[in-house]
C-alpha positions in Angstrom: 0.0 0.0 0.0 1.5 3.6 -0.7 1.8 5.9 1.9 -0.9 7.7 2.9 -0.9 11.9 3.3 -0.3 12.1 7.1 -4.9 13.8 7.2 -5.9 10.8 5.2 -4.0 8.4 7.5 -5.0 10.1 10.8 -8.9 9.7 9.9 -8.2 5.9 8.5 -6.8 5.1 12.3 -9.9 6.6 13.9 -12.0 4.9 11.4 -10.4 1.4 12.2 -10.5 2.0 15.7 -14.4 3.0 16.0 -14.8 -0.4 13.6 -13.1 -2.7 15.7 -14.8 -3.0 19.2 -12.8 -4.9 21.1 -9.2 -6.4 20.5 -7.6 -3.0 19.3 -4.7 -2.7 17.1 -1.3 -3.1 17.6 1.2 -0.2 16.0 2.7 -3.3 13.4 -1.3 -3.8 12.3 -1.8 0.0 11.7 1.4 0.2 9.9 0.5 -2.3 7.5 -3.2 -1.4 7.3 -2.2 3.0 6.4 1.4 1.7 4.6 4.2 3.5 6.8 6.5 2.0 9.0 5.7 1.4 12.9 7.1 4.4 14.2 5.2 6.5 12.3 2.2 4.9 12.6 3.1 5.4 17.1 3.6 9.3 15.9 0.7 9.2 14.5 -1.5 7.3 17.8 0.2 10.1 19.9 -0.7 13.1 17.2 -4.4 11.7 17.3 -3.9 11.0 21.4 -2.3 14.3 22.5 -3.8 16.9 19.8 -6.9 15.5 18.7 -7.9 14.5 22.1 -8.8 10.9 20.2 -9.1 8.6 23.9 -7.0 4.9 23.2 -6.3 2.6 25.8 -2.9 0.6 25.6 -2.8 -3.1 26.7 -0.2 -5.2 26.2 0.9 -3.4 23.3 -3.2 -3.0 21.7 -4.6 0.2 21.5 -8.1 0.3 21.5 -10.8 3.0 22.6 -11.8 2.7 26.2 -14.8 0.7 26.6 -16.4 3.7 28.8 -16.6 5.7 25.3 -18.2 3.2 22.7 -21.5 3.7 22.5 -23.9 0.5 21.8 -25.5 -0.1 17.7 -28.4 1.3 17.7 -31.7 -1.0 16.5 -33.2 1.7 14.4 -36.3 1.2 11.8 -35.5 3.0 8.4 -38.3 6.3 9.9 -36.3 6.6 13.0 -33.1 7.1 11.3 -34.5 9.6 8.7 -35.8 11.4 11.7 -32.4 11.6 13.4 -30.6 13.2 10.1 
């Protein structure tokens, strides 16, 4: 995969992470998943941590976001998600 622009790969992170609800990522699985080595993709975890105020948990060497900020999938009929937009 070729690198990403550093904008396209910070919102491809966040957009793994809220897709993923549980295990998390490790910073060798977002490397290979934006195409940049692993210590970019850790300058980019602490870029979305520290300045974007995006909330990850580490674990063992898995980042994932605290369980305290997922929300639950809504069960929605196809009215009551018209009527939220």
């Amino acid at each position: 995969m070729d690198p990403m622009r550093r904008s396209v790969r910070l919102n491809r992170i966040k957009e793994l992470f809220k897709g993923r609800q549980k295990a998390g990522f490790t910073t060798a699985e977002i490397a290979r998943a934006t195409g940049v080595s692993r210590r970019t993709a850790q300058r980019d975890l602490e870029v979305l941590q520290h300045e974007d105020g995006f909330l990850l948990d580490e674990h063992h060497g898995r980042y994932a976001i605290p369980q305290d900020e997922r929300l639950s999938p809504l069960d929605l009929t196809l009215q009551e998600a018209r009527a939220m937009l």
